[in-house]
TORPA-4810 file (N, C-alpha, C, O; in nm, 3 decimals):
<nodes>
NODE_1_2.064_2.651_0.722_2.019_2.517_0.754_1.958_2.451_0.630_1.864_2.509_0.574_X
NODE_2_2.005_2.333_0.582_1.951_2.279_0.487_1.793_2.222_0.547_1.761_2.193_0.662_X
NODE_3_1.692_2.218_0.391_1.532_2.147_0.426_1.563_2.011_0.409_1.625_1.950_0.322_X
NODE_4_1.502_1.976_0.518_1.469_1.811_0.556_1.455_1.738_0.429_1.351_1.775_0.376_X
NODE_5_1.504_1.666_0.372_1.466_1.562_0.288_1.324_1.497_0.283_1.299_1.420_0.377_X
NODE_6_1.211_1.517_0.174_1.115_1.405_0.190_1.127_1.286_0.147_1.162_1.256_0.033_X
NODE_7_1.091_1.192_0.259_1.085_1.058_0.180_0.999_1.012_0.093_0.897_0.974_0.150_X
NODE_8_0.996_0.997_-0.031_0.965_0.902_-0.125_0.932_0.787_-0.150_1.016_0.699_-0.131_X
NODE_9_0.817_0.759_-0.195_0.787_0.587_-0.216_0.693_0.580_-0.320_0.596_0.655_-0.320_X
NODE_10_0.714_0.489_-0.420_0.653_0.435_-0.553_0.524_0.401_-0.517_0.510_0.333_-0.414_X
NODE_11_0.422_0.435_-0.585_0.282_0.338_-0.572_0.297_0.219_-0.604_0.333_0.215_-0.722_X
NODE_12_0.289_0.134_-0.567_0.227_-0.046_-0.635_0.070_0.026_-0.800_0.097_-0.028_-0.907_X
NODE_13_0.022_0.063_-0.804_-0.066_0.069_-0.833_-0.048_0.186_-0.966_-0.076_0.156_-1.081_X
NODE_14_-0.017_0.270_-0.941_0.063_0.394_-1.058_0.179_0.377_-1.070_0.201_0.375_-1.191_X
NODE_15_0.266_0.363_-1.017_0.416_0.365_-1.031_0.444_0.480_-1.014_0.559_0.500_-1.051_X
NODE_16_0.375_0.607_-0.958_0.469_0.756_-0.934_0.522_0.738_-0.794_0.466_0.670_-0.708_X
NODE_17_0.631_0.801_-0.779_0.671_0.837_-0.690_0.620_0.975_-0.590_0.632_1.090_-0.631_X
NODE_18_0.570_0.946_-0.472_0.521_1.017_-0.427_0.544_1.047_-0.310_0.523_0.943_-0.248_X
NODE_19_0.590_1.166_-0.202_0.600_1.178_-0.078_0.484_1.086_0.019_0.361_1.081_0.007_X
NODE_20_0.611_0.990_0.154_0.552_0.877_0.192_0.412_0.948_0.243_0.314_0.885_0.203_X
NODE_21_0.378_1.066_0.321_0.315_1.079_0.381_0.170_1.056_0.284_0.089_0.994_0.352_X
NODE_22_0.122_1.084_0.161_0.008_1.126_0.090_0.028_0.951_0.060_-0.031_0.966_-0.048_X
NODE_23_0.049_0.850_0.061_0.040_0.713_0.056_0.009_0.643_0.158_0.051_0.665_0.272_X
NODE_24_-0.094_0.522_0.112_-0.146_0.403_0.230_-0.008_0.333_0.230_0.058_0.340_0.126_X
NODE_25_0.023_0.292_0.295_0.096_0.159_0.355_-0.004_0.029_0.351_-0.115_0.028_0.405_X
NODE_26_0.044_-0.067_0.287_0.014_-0.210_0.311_0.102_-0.316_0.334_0.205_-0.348_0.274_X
NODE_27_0.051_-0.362_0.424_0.196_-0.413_0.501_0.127_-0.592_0.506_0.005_-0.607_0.516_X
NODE_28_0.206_-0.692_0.500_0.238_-0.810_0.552_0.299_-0.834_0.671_0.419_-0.833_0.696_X
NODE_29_0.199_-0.858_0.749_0.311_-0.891_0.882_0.375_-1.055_0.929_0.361_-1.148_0.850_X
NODE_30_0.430_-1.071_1.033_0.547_-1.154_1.068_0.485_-1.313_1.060_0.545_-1.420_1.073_X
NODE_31_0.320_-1.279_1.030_0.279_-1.396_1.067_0.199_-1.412_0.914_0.136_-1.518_0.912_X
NODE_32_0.187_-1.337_0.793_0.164_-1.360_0.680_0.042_-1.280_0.643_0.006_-1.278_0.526_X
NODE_33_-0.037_-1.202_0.750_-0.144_-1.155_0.740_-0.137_-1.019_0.656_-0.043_-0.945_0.684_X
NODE_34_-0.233_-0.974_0.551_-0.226_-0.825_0.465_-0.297_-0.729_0.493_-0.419_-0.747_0.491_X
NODE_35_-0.245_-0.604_0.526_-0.387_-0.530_0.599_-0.317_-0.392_0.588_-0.201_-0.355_0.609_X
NODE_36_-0.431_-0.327_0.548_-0.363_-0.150_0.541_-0.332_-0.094_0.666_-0.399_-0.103_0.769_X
NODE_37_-0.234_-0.042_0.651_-0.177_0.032_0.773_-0.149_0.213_0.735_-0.074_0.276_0.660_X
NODE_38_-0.282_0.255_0.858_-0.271_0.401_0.824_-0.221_0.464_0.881_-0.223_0.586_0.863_X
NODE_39_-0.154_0.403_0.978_-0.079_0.495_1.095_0.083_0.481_1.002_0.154_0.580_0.988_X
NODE_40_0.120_0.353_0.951_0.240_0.343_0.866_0.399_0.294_1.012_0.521_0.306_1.014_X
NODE_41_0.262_0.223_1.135_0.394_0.190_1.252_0.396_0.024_1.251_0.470_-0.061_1.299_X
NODE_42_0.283_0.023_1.175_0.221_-0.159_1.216_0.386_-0.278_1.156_0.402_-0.292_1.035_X
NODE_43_0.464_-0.332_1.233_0.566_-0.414_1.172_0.532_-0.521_1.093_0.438_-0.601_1.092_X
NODE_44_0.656_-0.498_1.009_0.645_-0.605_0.855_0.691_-0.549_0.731_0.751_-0.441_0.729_X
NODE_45_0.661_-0.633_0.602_0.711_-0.605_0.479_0.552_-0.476_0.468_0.440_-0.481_0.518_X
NODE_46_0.628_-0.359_0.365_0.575_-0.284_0.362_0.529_-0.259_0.228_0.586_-0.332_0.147_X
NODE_47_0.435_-0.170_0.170_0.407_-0.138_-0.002_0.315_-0.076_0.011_0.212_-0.085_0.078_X
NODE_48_0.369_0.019_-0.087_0.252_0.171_-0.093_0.165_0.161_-0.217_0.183_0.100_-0.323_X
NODE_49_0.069_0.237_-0.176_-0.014_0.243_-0.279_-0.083_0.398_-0.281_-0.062_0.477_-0.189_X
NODE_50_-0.156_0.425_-0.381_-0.252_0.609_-0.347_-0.374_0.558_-0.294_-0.441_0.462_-0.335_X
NODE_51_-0.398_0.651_-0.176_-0.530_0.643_-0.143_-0.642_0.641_-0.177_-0.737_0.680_-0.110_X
NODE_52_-0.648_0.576_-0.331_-0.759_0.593_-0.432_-0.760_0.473_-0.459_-0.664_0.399_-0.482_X
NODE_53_-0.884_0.447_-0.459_-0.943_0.274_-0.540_-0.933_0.233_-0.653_-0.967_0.116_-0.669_X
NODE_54_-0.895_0.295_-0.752_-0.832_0.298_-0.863_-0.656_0.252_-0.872_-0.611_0.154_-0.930_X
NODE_55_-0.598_0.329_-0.816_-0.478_0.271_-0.815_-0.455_0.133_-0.714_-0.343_0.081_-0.721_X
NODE_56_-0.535_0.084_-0.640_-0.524_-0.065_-0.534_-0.579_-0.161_-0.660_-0.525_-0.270_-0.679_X
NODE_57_-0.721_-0.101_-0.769_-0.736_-0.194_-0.908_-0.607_-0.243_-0.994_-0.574_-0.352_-1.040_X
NODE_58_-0.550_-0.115_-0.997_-0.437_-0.155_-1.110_-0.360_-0.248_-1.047_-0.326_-0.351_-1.107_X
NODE_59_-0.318_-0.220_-0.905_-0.200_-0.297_-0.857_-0.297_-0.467_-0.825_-0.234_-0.566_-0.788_X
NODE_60_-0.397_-0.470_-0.838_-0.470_-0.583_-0.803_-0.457_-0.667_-0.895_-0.435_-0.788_-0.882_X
NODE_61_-0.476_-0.576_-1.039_-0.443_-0.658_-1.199_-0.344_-0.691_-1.268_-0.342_-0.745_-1.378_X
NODE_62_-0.239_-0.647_-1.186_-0.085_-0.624_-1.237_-0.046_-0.715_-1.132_0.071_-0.749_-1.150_X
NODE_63_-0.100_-0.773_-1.021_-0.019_-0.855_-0.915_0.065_-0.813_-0.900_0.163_-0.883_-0.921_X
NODE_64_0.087_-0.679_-0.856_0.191_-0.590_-0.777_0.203_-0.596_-0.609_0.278_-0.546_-0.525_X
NODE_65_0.090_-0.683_-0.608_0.120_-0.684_-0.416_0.173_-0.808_-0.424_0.286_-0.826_-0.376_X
NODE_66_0.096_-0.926_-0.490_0.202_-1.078_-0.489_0.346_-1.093_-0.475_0.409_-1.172_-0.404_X
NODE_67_0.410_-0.957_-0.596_0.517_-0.959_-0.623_0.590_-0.899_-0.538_0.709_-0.928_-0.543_X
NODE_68_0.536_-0.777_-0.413_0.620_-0.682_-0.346_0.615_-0.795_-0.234_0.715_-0.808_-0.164_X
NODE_69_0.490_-0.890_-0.210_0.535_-0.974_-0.091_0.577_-1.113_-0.073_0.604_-1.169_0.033_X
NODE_70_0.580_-1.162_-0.191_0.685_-1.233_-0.247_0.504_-1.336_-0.209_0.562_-1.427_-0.149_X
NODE_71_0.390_-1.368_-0.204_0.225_-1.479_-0.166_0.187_-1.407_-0.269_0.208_-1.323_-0.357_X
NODE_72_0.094_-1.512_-0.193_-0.064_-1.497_-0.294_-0.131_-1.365_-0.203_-0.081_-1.304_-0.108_X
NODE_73_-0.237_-1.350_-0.256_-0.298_-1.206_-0.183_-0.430_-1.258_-0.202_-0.458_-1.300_-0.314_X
NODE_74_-0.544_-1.264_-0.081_-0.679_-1.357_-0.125_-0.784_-1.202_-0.212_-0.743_-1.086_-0.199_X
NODE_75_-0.884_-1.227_-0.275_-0.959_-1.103_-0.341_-1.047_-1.054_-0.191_-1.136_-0.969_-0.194_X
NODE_76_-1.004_-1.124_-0.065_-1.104_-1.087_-0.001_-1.022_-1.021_0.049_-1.088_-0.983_0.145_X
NODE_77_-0.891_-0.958_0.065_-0.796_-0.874_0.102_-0.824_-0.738_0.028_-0.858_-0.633_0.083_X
NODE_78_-0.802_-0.760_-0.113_-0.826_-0.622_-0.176_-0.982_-0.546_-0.098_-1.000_-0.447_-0.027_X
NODE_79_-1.089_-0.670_-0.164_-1.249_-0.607_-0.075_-1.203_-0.545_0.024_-1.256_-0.435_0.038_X
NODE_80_-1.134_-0.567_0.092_-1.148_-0.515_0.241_-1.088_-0.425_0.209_-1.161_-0.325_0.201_X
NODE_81_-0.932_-0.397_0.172_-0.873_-0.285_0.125_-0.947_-0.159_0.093_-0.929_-0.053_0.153_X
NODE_82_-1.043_-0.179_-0.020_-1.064_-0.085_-0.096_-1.229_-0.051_-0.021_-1.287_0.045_-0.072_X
NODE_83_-1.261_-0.082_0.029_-1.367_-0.080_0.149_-1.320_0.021_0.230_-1.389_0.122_0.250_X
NODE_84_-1.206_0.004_0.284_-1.143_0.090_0.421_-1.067_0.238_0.311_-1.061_0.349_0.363_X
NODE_85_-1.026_0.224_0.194_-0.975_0.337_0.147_-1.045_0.400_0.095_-1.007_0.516_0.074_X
NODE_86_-1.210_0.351_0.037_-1.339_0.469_0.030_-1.380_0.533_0.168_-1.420_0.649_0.180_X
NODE_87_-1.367_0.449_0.261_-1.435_0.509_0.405_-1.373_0.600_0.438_-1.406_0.696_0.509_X
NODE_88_-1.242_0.569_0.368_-1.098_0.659_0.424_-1.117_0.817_0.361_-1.110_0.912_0.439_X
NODE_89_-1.144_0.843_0.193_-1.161_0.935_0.148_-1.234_1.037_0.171_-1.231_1.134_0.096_X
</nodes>
């Protein structure tokens, strides 16, 4: 029996590629709103990042979320972000 394939997904924030499971999901949903998704079911445009506050900085300074969701992203999005991914650690 062949092993299951892991899926893979790039950080916004490092650029490694990393099995989806050890990555936040941040998702845009249908109605424009940005919000981490830790369960990874919430519908919408999706973008990973590492569960470290450091890599949500880089992708914050690089406008790597603007670009994966084609908006603007308010700084009170990241706050909150990186708020919920220290609580998270």
């Amino acid at each position: 029996m062949k092993p299951r394939k892991i899926p893979l997904r790039c950080c916004t924030g490092c650029g490694e590629m990393k099995p989806k499971k050890e990555l936040v999901r941040v998702v845009r949903s249908p109605e424009g709103e940005i919000s981490l998704d830790l369960t990874g079911k919430k519908p919408g445009r999706g973008a990973y990042v590492c569960p470290d506050a450091e890599c949500l900085r880089k992708a914050k300074k690089g406008r790597r979320l603007q670009k994966a969701f084609s908006c603007e992203v308010p700084d009170t999005v990241y706050d909150s972000m990186t708020q919920e991914i220290e609580a998270h650690e």
